[in-house]
C-alpha positions as CSV (number, residue, x, y, z in Angstrom):
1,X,-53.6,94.5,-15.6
2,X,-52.5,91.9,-13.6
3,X,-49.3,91.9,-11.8
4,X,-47.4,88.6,-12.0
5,X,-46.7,87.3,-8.8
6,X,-42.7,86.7,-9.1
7,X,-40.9,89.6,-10.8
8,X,-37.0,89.8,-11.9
9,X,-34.8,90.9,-9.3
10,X,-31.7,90.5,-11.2
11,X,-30.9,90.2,-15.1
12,X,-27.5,89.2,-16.7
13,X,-26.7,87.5,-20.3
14,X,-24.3,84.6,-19.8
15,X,-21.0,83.9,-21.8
16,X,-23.0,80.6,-23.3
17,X,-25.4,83.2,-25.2
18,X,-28.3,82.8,-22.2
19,X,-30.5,85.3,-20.5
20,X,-30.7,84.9,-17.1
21,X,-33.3,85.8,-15.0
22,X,-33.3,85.6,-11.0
23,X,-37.2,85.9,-9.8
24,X,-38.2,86.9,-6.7
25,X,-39.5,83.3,-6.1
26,X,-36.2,82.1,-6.2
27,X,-36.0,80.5,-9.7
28,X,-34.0,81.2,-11.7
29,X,-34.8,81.0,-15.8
30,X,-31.8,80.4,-18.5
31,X,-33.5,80.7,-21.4
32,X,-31.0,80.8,-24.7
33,X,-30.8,83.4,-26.8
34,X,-32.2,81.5,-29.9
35,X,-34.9,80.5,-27.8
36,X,-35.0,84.3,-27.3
37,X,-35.4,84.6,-31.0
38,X,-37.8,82.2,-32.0
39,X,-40.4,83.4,-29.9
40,X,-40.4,86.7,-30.5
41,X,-43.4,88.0,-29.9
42,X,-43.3,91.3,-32.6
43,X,-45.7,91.7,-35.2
44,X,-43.2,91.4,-38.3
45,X,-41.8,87.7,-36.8
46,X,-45.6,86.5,-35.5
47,X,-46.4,87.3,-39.9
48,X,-43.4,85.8,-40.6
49,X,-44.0,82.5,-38.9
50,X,-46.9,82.1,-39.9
51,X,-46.1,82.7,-43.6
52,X,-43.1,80.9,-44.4
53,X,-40.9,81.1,-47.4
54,X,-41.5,77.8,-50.2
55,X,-38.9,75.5,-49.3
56,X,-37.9,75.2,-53.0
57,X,-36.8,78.3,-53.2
58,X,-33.3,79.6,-51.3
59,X,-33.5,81.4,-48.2
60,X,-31.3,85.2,-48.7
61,X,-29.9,86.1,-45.4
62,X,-28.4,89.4,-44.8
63,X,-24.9,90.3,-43.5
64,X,-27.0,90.6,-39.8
65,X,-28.4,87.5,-40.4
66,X,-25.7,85.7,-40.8
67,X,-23.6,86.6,-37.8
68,X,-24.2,84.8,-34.5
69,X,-27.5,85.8,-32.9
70,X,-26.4,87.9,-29.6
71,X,-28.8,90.2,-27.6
72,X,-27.4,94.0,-28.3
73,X,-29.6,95.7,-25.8
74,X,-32.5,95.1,-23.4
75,X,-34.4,97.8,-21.7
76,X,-37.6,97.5,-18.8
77,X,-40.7,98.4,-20.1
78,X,-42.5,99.6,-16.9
79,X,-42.7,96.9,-14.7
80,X,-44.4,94.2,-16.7
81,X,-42.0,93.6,-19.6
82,X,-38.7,93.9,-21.8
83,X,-37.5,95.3,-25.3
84,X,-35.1,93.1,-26.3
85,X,-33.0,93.9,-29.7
86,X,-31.0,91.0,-31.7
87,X,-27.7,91.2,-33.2
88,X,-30.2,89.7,-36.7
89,X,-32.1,93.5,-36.9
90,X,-34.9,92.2,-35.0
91,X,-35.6,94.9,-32.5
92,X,-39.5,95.5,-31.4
93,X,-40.1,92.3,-29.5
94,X,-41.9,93.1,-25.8
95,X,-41.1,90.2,-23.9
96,X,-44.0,90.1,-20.9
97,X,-42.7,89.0,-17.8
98,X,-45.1,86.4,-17.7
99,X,-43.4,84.7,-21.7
100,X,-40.0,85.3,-19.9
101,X,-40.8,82.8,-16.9
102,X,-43.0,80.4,-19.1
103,X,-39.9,80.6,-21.7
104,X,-37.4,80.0,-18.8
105,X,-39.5,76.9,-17.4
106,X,-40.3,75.3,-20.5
107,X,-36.3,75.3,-21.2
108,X,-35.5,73.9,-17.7
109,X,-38.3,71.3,-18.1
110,X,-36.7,70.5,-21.6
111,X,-33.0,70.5,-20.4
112,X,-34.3,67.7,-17.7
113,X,-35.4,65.1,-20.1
114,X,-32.1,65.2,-21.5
């Protein structure tokens, strides 16, 4: 396996519901917790995108669902990625290093066009 060539060297989650990342390159990666979320990278939410629910019918949320989406708990996977576990249930997502920093640079390259 390849080692990516900047790693974390320090982790927080902001009071504006963002992960930061510092890297050892110096950048630094705010990536929102939604963000987060929506690119999931579990099994059960890869099926889920690409099945979605008829838009005729009514979505049913649960209790979970319907709270604000926070990150509950986030734990190193060796040295190449993160478990992350949402406040919606959502709890088996392995976030590679290498998703974390393309997730962080495609929201910095995003948040510059603005």
């Amino acid at each position: 396996m390849n080692q990516p060539t900047a790693y974390p060297t320090g982790i927080n989650l902001s009071d504006d519901q963002r992960l930061i990342i510092h890297w050892s390159d110096d950048a630094i990666s705010q990536i929102p917790f939604k963000v987060l979320r929506d690119n999931c990278p579990c099994a059960h939410c890869r099926v889920a995108a690409l099945d979605p629910q008829p838009v005729d019918l009514l979505p049913v949320i649960s209790a979970a669902e319907a709270r604000p989406l926070i990150v509950e708990n986030m734990k190193p996977l060796g040295n190449y990625a993160y478990n992350i576990a949402f406040s919606d249930g959502c709890d088996a997502g392995i976030y590679k290093l290498e998703l974390l920093r393309q997730l962080g640079d495609a929201v910095a390259e995003a948040e510059s066009q603005m």
